[in-house]
C-alpha positions as CSV (number, residue, x, y, z in Angstrom):
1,X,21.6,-45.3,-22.7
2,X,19.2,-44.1,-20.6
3,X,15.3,-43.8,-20.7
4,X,15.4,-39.8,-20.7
5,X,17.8,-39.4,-23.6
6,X,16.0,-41.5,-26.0
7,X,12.2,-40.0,-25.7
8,X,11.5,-37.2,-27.6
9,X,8.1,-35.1,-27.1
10,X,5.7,-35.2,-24.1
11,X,5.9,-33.0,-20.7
12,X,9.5,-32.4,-19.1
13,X,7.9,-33.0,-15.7
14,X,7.3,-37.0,-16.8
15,X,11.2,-37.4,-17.7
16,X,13.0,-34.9,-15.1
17,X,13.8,-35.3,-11.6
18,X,11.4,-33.3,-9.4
19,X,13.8,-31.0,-6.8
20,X,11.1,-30.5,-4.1
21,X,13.7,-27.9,-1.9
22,X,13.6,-25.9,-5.6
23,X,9.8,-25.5,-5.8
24,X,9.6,-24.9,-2.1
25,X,11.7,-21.7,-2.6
26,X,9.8,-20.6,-5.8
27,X,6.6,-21.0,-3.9
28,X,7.8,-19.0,-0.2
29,X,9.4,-16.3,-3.2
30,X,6.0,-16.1,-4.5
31,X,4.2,-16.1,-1.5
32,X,6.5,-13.2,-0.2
33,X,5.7,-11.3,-3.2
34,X,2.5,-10.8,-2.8
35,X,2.6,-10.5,0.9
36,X,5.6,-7.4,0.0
37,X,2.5,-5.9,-2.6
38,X,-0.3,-6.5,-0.2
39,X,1.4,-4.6,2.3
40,X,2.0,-1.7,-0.2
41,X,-1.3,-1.4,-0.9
42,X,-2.0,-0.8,2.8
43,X,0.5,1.7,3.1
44,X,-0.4,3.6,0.3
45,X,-4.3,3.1,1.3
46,X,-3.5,4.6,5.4
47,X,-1.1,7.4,3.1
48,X,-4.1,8.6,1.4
49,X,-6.6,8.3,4.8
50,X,-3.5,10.4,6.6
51,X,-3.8,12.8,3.9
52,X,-7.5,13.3,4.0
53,X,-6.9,13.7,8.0
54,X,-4.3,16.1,7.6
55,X,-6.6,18.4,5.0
56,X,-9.6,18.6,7.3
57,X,-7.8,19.2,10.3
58,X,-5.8,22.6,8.4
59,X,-9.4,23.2,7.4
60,X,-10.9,23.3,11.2
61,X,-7.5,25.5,12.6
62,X,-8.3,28.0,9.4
63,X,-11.6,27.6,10.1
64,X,-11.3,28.3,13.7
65,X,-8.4,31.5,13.2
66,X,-11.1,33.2,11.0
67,X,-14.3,32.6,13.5
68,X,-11.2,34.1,15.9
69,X,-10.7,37.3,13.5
70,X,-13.8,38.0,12.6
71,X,-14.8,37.8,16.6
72,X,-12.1,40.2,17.2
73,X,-12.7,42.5,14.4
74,X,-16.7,42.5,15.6
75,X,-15.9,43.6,19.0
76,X,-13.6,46.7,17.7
77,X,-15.8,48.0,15.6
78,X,-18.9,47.7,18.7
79,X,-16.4,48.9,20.6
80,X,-15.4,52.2,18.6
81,X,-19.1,53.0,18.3
């Protein structure tokens, strides 16, 4: 019989083979993983900067079309006087 059959308690790692090619796939799965979540956190980090980019420049064109009305609307009414 062998050696692994008969002990009874302790660490599994003492009496089982050790698959290196296993645990070199677990850790490149792992390491991908939180490469895959550090890049979504990027993403969603430039998303919200885009965002923030996108809402000041509709600000400055509004901004700008209502320094262009109220030009307009200032020059009818010096003109009509």
């Amino acid at each position: 019989m062998s050696e692994r059959t008969t002990r009874v308690g302790g660490s599994r790692f003492l009496y089982e083979p050790f698959d290196a090619n296993t645990a070199r796939i677990e850790a490149q799965e792992q390491v991908n993983l939180e490469r895959w979540g550090s890049l979504e956190r990027r993403l969603s980090r430039i998303e919200e900067l885009l965002d923030r980019v996108e809402r000041r420049m509709w600000l400055a064109v509004t901004g700008m079309a209502g320094f262009l009305a109220a030009q307009v609307a200032y020059s009818l009414l010096m003109n009509s006087q």
